[in-house]
N, CA, C and O atoms as a DFTB+ gen file, in Angstrom:
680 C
 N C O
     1  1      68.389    -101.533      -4.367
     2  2      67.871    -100.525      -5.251
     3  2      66.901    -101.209      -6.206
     4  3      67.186    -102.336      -6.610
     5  1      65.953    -100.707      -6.535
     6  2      64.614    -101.163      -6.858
     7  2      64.585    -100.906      -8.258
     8  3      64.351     -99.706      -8.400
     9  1      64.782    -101.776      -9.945
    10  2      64.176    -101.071     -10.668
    11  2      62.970    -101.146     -11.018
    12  3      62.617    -102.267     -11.386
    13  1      62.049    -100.173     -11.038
    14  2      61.049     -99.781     -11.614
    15  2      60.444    -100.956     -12.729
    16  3      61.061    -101.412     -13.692
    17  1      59.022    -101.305     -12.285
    18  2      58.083    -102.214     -13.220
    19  2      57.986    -101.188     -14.588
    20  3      57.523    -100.048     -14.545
    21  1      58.594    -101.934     -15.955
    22  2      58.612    -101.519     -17.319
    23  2      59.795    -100.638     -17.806
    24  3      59.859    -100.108     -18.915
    25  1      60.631    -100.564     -16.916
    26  2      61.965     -99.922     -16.795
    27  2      63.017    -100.907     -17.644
    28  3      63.412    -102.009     -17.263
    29  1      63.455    -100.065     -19.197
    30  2      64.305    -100.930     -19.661
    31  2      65.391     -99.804     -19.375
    32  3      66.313    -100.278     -20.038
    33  1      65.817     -98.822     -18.919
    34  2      66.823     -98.330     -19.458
    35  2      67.270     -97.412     -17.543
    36  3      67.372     -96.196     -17.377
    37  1      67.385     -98.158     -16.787
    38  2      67.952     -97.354     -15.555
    39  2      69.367     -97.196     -15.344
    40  3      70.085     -98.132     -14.994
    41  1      69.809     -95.939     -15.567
    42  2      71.031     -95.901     -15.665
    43  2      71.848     -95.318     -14.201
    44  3      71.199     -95.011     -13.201
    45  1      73.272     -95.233     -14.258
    46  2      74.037     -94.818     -12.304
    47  2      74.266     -93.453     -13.150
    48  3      74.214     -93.192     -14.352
    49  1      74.621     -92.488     -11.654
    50  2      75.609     -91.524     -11.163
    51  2      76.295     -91.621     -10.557
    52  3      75.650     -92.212      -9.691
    53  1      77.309     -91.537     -10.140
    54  2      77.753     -91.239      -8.867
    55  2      77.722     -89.685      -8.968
    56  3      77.474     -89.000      -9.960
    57  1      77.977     -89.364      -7.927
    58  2      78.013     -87.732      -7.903
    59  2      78.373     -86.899      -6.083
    60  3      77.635     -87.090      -5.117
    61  1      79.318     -86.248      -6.061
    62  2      79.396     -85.764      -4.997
    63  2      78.149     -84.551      -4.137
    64  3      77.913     -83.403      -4.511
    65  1      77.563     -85.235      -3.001
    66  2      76.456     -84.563      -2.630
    67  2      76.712     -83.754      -1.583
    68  3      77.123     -84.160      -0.496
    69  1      76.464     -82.499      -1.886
    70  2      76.575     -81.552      -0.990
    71  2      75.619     -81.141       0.184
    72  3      74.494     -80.987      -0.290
    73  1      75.632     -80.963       1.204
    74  2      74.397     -80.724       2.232
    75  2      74.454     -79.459       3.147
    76  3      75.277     -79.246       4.038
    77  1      73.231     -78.517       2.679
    78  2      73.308     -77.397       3.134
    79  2      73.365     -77.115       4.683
    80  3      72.573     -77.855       5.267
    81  1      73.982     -76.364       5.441
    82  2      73.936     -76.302       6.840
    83  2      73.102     -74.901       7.341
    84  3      72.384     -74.895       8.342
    85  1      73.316     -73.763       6.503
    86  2      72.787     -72.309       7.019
    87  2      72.131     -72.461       5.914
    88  3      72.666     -72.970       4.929
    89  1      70.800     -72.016       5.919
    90  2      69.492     -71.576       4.783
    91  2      70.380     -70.353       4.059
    92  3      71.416     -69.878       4.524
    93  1      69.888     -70.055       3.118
    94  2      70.240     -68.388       2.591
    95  2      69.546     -68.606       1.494
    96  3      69.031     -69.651       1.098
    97  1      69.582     -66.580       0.597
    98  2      69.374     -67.070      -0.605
    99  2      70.100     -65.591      -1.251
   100  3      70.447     -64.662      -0.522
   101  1      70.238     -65.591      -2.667
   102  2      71.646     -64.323      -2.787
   103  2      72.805     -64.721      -2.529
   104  3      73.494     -63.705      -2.616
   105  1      73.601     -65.763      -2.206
   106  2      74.561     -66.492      -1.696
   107  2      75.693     -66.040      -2.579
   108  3      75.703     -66.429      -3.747
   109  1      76.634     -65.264      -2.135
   110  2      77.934     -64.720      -2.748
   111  2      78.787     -65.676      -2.960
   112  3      79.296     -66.258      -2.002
   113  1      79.068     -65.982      -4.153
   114  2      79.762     -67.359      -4.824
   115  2      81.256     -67.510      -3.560
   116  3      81.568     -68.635      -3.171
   117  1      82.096     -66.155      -3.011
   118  2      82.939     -66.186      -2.200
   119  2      82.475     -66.992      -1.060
   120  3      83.339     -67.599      -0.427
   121  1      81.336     -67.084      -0.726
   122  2      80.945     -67.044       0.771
   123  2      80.303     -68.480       0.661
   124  3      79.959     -68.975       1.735
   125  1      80.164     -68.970      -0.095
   126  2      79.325     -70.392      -0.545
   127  2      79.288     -71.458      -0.063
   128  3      78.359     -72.261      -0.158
   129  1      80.770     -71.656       0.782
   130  2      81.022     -72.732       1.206
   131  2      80.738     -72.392       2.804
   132  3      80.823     -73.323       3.605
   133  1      80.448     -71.242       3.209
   134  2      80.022     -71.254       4.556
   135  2      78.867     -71.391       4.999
   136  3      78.423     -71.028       6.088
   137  1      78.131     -72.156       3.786
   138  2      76.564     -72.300       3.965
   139  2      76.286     -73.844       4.112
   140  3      75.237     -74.407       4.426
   141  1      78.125     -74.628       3.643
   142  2      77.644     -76.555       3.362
   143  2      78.014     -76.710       4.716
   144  3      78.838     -76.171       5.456
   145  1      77.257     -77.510       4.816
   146  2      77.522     -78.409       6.658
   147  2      78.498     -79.562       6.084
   148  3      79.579     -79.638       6.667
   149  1      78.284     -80.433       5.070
   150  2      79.202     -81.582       4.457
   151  2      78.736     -81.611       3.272
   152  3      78.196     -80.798       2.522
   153  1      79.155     -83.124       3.209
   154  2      79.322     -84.043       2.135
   155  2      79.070     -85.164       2.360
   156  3      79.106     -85.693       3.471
   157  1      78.695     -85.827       1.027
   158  2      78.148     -87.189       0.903
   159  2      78.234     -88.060      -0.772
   160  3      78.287     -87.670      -1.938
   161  1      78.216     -89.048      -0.267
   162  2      77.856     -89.377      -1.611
   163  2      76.163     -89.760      -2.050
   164  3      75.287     -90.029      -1.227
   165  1      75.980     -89.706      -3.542
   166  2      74.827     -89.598      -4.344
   167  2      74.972     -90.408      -5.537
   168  3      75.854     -90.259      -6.383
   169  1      74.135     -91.193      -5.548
   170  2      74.079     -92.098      -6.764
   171  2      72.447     -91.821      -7.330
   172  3      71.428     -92.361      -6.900
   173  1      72.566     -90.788      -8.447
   174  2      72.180     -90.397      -9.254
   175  2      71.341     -90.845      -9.837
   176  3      71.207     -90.447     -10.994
   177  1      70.004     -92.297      -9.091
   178  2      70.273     -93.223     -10.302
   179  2      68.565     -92.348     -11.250
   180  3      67.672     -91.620     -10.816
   181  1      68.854     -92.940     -12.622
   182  2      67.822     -92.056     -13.754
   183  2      67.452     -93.008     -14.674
   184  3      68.267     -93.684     -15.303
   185  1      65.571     -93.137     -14.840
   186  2      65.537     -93.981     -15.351
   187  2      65.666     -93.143     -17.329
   188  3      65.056     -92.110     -17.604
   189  1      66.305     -93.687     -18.078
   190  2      66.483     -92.686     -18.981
   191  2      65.207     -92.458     -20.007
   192  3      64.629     -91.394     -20.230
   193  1      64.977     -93.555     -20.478
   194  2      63.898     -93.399     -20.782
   195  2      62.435     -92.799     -20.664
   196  3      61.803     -92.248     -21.565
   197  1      62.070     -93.005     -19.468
   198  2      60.915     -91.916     -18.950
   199  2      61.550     -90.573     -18.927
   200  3      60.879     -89.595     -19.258
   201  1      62.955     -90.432     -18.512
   202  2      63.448     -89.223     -18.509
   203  2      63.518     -88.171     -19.514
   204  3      63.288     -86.974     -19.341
   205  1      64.011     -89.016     -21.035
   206  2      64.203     -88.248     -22.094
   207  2      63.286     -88.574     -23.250
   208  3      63.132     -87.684     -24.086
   209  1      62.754     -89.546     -23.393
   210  2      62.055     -90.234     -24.198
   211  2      59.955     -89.987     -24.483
   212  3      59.157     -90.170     -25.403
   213  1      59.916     -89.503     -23.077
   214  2      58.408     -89.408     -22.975
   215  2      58.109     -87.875     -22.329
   216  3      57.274     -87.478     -21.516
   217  1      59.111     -87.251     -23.023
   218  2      58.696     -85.314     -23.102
   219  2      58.557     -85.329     -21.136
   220  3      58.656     -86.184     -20.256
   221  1      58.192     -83.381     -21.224
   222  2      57.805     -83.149     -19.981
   223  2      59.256     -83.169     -19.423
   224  3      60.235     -83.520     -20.082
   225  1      59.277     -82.758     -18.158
   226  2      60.213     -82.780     -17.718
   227  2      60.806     -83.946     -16.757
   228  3      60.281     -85.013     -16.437
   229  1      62.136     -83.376     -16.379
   230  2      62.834     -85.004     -15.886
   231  2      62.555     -86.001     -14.819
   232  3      62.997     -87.134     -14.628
   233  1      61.306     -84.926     -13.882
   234  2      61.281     -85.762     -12.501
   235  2      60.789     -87.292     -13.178
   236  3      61.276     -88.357     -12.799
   237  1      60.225     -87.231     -13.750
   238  2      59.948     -89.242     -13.952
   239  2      61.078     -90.139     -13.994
   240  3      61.097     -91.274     -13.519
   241  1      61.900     -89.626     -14.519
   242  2      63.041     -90.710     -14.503
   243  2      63.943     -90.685     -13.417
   244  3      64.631     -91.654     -13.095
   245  1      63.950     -88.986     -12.533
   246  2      64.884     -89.135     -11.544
   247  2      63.881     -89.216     -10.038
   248  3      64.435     -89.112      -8.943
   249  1      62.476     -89.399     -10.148
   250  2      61.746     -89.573      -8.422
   251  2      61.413     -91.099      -8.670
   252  3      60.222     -90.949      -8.940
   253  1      61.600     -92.313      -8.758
   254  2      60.771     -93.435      -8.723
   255  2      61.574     -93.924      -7.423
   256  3      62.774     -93.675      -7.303
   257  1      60.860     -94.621      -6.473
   258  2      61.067     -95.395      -5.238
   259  2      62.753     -95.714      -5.961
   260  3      63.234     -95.752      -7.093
   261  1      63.467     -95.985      -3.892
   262  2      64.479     -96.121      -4.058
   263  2      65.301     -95.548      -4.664
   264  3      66.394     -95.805      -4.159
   265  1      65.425     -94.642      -5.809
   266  2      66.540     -93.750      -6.770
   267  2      66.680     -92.603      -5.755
   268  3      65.887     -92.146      -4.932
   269  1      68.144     -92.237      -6.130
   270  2      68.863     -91.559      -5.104
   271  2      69.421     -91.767      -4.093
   272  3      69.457     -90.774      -3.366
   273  1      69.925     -92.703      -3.675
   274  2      70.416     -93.213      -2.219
   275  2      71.740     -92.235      -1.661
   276  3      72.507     -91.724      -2.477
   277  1      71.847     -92.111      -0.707
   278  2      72.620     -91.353      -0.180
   279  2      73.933     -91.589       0.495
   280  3      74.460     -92.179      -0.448
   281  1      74.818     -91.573       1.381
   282  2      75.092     -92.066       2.223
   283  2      76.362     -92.960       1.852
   284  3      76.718     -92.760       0.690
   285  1      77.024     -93.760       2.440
   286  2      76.859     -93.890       3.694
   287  2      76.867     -93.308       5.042
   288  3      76.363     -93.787       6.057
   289  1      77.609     -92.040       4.886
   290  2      77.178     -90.782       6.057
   291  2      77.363     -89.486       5.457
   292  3      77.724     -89.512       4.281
   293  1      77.221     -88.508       5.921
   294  2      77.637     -87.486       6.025
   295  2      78.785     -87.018       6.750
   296  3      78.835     -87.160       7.972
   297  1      79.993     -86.305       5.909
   298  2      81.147     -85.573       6.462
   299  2      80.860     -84.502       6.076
   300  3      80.235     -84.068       5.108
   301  1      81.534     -83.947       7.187
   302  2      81.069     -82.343       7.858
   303  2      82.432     -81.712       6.995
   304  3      83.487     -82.287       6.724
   305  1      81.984     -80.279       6.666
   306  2      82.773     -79.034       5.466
   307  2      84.219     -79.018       6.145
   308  3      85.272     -78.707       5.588
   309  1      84.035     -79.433       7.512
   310  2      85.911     -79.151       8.336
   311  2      86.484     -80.199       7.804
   312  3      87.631     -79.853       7.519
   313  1      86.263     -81.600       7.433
   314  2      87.228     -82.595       7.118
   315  2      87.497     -82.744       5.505
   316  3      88.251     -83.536       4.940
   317  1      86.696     -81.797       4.975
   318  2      86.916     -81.883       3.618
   319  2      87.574     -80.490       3.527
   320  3      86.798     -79.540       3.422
   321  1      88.645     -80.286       3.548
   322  2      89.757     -79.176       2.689
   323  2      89.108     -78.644       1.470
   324  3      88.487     -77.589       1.345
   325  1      89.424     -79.786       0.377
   326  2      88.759     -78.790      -1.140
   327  2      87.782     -80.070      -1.870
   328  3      88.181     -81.122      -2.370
   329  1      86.752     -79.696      -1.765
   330  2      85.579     -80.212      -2.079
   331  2      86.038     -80.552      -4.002
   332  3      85.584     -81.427      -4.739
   333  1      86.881     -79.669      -4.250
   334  2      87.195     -79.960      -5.529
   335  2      88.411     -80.670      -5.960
   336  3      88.705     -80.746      -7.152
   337  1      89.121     -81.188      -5.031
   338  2      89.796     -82.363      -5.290
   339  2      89.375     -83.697      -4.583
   340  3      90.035     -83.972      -3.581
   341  1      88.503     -84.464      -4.900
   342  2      88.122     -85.369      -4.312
   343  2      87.681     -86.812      -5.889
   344  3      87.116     -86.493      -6.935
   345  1      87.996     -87.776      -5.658
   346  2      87.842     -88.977      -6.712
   347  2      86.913     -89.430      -6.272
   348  3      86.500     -89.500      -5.114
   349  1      86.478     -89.814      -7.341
   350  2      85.331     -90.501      -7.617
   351  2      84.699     -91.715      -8.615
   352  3      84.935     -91.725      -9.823
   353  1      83.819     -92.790      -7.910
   354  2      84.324     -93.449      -9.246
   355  2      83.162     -94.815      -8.897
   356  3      83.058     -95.022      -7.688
   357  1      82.383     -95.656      -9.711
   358  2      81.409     -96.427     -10.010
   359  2      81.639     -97.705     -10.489
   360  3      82.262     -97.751     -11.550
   361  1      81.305     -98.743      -9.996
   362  2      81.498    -100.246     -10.527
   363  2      79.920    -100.544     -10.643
   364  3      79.024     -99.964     -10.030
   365  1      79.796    -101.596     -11.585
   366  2      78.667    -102.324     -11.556
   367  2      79.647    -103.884     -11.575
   368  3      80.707    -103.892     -12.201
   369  1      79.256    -104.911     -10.970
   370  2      79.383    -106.236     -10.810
   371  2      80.849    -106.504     -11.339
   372  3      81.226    -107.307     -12.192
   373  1      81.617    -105.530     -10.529
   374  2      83.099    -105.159     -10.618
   375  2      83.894    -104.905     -11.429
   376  3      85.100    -105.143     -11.357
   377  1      83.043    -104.143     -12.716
   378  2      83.875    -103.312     -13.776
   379  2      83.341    -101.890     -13.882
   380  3      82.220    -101.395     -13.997
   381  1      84.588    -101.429     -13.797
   382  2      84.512     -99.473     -13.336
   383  2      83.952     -99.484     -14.144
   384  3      83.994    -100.518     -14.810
   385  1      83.091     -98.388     -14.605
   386  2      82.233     -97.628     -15.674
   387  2      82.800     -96.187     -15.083
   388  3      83.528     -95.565     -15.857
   389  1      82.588     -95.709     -14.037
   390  2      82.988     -94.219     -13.396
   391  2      84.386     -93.864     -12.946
   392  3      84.516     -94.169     -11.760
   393  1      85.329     -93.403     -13.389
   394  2      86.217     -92.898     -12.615
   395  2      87.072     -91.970     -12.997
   396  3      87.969     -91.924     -13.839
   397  1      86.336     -90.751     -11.706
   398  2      86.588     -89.241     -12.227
   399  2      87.048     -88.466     -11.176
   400  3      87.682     -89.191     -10.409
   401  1      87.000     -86.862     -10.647
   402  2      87.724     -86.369      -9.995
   403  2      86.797     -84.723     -10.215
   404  3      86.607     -84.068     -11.240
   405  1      86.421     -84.496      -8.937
   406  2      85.740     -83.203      -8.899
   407  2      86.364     -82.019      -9.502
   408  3      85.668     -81.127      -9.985
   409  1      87.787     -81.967      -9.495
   410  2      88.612     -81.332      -9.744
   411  2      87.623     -80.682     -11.103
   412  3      87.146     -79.550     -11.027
   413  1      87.435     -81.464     -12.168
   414  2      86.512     -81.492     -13.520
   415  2      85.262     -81.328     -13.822
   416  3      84.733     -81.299     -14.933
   417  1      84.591     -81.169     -12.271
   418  2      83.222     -80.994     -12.758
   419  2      82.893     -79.417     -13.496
   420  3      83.648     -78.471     -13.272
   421  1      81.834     -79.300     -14.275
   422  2      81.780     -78.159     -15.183
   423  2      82.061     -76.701     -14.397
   424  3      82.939     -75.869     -14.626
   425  1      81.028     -76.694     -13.419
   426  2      80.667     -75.813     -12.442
   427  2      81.532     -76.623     -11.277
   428  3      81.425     -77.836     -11.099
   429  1      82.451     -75.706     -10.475
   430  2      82.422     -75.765      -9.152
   431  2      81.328     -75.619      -7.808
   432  3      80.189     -75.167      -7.926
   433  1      81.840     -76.028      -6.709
   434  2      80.508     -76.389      -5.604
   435  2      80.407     -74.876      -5.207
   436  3      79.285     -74.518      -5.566
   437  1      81.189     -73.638      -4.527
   438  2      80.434     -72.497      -4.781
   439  2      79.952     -71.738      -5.597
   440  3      79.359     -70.706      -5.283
   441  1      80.184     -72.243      -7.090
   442  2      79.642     -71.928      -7.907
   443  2      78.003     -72.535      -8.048
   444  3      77.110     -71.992      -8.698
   445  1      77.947     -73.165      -7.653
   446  2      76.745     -74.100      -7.656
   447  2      75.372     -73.805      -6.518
   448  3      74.155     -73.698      -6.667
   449  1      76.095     -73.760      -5.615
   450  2      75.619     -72.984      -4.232
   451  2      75.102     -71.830      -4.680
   452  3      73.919     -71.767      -5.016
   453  1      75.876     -70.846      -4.734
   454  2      75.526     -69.526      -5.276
   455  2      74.672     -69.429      -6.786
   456  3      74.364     -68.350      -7.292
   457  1      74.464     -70.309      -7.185
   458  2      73.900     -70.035      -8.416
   459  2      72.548     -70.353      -8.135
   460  3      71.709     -69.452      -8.139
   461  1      72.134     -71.916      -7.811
   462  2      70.667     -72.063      -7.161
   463  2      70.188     -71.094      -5.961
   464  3      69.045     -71.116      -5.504
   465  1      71.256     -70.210      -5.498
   466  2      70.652     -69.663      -4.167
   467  2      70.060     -67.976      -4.978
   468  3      69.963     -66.878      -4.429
   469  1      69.811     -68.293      -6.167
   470  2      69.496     -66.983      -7.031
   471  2      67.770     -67.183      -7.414
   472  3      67.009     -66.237      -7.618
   473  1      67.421     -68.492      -7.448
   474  2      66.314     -69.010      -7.758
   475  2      65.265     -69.362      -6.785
   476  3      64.052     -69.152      -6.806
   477  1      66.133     -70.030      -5.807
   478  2      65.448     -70.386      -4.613
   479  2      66.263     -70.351      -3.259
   480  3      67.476     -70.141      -3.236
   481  1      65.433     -70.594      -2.043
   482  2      66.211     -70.307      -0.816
   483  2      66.184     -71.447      -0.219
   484  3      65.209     -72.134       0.085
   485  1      67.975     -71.743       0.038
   486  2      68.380     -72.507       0.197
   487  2      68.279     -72.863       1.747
   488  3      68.374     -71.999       2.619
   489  1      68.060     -74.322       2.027
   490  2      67.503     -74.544       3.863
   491  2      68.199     -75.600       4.380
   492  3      68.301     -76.588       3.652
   493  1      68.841     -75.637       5.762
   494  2      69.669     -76.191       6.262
   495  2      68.487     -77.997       5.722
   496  3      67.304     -78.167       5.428
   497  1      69.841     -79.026       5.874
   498  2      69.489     -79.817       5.266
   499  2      69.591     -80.434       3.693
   500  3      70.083     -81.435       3.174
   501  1      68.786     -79.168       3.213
   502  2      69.254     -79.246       1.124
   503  2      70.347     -79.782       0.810
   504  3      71.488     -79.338       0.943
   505  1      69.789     -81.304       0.144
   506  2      71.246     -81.920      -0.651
   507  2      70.884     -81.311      -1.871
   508  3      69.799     -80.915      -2.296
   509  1      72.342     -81.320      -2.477
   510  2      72.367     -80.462      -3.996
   511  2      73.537     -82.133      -4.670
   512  3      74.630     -82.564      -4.303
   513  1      72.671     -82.524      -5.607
   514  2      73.414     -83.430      -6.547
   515  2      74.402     -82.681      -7.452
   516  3      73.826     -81.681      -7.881
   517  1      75.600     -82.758      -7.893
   518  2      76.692     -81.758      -8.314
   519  2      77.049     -82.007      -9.440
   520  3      77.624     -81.105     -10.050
   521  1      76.814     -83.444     -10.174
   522  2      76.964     -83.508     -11.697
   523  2      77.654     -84.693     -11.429
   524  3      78.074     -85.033     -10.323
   525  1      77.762     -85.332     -12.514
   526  2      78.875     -86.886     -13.016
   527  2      79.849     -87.067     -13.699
   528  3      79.697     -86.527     -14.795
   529  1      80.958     -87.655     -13.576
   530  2      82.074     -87.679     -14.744
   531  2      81.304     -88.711     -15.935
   532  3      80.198     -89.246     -15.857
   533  1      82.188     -88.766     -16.909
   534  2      81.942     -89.276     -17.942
   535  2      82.019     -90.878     -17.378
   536  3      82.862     -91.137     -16.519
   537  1      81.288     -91.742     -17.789
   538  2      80.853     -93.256     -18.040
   539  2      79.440     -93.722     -17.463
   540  3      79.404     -94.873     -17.028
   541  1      78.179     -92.899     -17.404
   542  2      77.019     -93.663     -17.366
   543  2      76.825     -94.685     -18.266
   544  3      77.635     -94.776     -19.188
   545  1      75.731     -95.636     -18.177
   546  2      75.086     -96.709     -19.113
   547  2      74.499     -95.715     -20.667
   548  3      74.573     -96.203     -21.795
   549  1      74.146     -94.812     -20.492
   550  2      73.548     -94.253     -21.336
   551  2      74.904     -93.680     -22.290
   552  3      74.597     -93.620     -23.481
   553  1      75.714     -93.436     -22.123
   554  2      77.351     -92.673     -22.866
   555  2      77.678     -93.669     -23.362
   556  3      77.785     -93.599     -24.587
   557  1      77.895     -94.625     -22.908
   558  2      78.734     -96.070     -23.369
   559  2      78.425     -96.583     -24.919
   560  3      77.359     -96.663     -25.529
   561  1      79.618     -96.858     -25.262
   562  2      79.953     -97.273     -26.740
   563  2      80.777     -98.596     -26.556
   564  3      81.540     -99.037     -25.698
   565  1      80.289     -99.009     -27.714
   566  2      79.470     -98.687     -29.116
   567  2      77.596     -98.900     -28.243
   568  3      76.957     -97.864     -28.432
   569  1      77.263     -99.334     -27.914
   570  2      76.168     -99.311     -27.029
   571  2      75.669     -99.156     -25.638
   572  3      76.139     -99.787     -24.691
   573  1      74.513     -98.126     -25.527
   574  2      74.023     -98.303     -23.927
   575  2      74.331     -99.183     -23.191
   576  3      74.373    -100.125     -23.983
   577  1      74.632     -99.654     -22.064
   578  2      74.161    -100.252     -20.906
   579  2      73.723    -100.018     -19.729
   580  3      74.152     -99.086     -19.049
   581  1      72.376    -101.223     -19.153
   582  2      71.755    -100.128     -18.819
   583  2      71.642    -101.681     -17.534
   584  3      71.830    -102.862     -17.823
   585  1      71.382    -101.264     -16.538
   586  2      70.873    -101.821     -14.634
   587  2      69.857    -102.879     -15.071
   588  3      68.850    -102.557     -15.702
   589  1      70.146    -104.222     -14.712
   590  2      69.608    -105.301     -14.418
   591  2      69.357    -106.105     -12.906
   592  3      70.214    -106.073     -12.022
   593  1      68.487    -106.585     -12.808
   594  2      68.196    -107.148     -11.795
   595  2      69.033    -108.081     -11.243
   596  3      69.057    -109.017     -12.042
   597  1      69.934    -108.397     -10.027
   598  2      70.557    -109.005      -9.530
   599  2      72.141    -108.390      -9.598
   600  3      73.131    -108.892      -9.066
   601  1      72.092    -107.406     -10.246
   602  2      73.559    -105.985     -10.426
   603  2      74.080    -105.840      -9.036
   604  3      73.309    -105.745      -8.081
   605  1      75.432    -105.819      -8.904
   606  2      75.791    -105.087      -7.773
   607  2      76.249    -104.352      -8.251
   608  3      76.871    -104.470      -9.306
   609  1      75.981    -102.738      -7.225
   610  2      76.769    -101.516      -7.984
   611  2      77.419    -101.353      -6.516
   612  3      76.907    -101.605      -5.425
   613  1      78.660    -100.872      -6.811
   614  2      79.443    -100.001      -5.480
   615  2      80.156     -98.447      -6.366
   616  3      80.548     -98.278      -7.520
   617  1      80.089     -97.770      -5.478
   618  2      80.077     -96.928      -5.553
   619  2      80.950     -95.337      -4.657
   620  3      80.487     -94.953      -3.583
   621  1      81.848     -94.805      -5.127
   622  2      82.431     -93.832      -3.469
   623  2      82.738     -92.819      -4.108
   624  3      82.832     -92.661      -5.326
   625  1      82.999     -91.678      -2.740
   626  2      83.815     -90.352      -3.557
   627  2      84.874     -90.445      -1.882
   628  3      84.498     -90.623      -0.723
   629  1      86.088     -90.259      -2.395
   630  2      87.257     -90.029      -1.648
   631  2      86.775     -89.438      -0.516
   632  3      86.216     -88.343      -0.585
   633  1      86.973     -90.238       0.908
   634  2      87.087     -89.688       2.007
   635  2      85.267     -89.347       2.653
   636  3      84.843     -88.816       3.679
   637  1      84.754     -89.821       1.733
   638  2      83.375     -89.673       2.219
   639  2      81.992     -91.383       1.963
   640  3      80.786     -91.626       1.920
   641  1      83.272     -92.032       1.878
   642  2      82.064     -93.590       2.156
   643  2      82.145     -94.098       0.781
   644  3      82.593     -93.395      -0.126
   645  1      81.735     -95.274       0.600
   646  2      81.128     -95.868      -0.102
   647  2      79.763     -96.755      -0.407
   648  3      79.809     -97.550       0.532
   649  1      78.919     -96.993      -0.944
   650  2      77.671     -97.548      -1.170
   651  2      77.884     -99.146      -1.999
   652  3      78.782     -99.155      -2.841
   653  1      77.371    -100.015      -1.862
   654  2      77.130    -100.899      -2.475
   655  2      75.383    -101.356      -2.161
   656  3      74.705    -101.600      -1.163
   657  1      75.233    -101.314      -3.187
   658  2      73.559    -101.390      -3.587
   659  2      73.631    -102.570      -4.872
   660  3      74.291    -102.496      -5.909
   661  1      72.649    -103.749      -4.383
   662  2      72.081    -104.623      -5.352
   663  2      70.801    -104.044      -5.672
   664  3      70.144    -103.227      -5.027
   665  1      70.484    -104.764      -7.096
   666  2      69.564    -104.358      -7.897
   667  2      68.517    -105.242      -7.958
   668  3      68.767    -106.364      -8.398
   669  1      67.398    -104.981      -7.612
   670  2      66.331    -105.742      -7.434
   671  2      65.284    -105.772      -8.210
   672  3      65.110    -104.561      -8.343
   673  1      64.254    -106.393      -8.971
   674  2      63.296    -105.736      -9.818
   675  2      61.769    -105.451      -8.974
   676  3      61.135    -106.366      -8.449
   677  1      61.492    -104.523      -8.968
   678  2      60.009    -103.821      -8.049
   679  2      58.905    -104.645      -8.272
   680  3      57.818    -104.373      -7.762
């Protein structure tokens, strides 16, 4: 994972990633989950600074090369039972910062589904990033911490892979 030339402040997600299988749009919050093909994991990553710091909106901090990695595969909606009990949880150079449980995210995943499918139409393929538990670099007390070059981050959500990504400078 690449950070960004002038990047002081790149911070993780983890986040459970959802992947659309049937397009729709109007998507009945009941019916929501018959639209995900799987799951995956998503590491969130945001550079914060360009993000919050230099106005406009967020794509600067969340499109720069390399951010977002996916994977390591995709599991299909049959092996996942309840998308909302699943753990989750983030190391950098083997001290947790992340460890949480969908169970808690604000919005649930047909809630989520159905809510973007009000705005736009949703197309087989569409990953939807689903939100983070509490411990990014940016939350942390008494001070930020924030992705350095030569970092290993690993990274998983229950039953759907894990990632380990070193940190490289661009």
């Amino acid at each position: 994972m690449q950070i960004p030339r002038g990047s002081a402040k790149t911070d993780w997600e983890v986040e459970l990633g959802v992947v659309i299988g049937r397009g729709g749009r109007y998507i009945d919050e009941r019916d929501a989950l018959e639209y995900v093909a799987g799951y995956c994991v998503v590491n969130d990553i945001s550079e914060r600074e360009w993000q919050i710091e230099r106005g406009g909106t967020w794509d600067k901090g969340k499109g720069c090369d390399t951010f977002g990695p996916i994977g390591p595969w995709l599991v299909t909606a049959d092996e996942i039972p309840d998308p909302q009990r699943l753990s989750l949880w983030l190391e950098v150079d083997g001290r947790r910062f992340q460890n949480g449980n969908t169970k808690t995210m604000i919005f649930g995943v047909r809630h989520i589904v159905s809510y973007l499918s009000r705005f736009m139409s949703l197309q087989s393929g569409d990953i939807i990033a689903t939100g983070t538990p509490p411990g990014v670099g940016l939350g942390h007390k008494p001070q930020p911490v924030f992705l350095r070059a030569g970092q290993i981050m690993r990274l998983g959500v229950e039953g759907l892979g894990e990632q380990r990504l070193k940190t490289v400078s661009a």
